[in-house]
Phi, psi and omega in degrees: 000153179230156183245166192224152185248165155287315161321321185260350181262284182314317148335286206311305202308300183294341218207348190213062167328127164327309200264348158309311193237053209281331138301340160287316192262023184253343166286323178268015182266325161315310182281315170325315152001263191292354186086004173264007204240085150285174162193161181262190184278004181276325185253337114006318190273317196250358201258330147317307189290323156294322197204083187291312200285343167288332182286340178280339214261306207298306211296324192263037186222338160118000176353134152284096184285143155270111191255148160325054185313156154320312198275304168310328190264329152302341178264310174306340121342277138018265177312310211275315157341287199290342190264337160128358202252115158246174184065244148226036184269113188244139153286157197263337148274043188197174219298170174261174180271350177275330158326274158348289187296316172305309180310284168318327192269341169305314180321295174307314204279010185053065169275171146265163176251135158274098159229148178264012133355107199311162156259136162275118206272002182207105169318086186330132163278006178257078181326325181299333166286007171296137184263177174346284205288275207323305198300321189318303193306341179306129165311313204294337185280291187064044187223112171339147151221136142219185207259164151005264186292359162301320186275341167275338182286290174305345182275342199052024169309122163253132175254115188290000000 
């Protein structure tokens, strides 16, 4: 199963027009389908705020959304513990707490994450500035992250 982030499903939305590309959304709509596709309501949430008519679209294809459990919300605990972040001092380059919440609910549910999130290839020594694929990447984390076209890549999906 994969969790889509907001950042890579408006990346898709934005970047692969429904009507351009009516085949890329007739594949996530299959995975959405089939149960490979998820998102949590957080990014949902936000995916609203950016971009509505992608968010009409996820909401009328069945996403399955994820809400915020006790087990989800003690691992984002966690995530936020390691990286060094207290109270609600998020740094303004480095991931946010609905970021965290994201994260955390791939962990419980043994997602991989889809985020188009820059990667950093040299790693900041201040953890609070870490972005998604950095936080994934944490040992204590553990959670595959690639970007959109990683995940069209990994599928070996050819589009016609």
């Amino acid at each position: 199963m994969r969790d889509i982030d907001a950042s890579s499903i408006v990346y898709g939305w934005d970047n692969y027009p429904i009507r351009q590309f009516p085949s890329v959304w007739d594949w996530i709509n299959s995975e959405i389908t089939d149960g490979e596709l998820m998102m949590s309501r957080i990014a949902f949430e936000e995916v609203k705020t950016v971009s509505p008519d992608c968010a009409v679209w996820l909401k009328d294809k069945g996403i399955s959304l994820k809400d915020v459990t006790n087990d989800i919300a003690n691992i984002a605990l966690d995530i936020k513990n390691a990286l060094g972040i207290t109270n609600d001092n998020y740094h303004p380059d480095g991931v946010g707490e609905n970021d965290i919440f994201i994260i955390a609910t791939s962990q419980v549910t043994s997602a991989d994450i889809i985020s188009d999130e820059n990667r950093q290839s040299t790693l900041p020594a201040n953890m609070r500035k870490y972005k998604i694929p950095a936080v994934c990447n944490l040992s204590s984390v553990d959670v595959q992250c690639i970007n959109f076209v990683e995940h069209i890549k990994q599928a070996n999906r050819i589009f016609g």
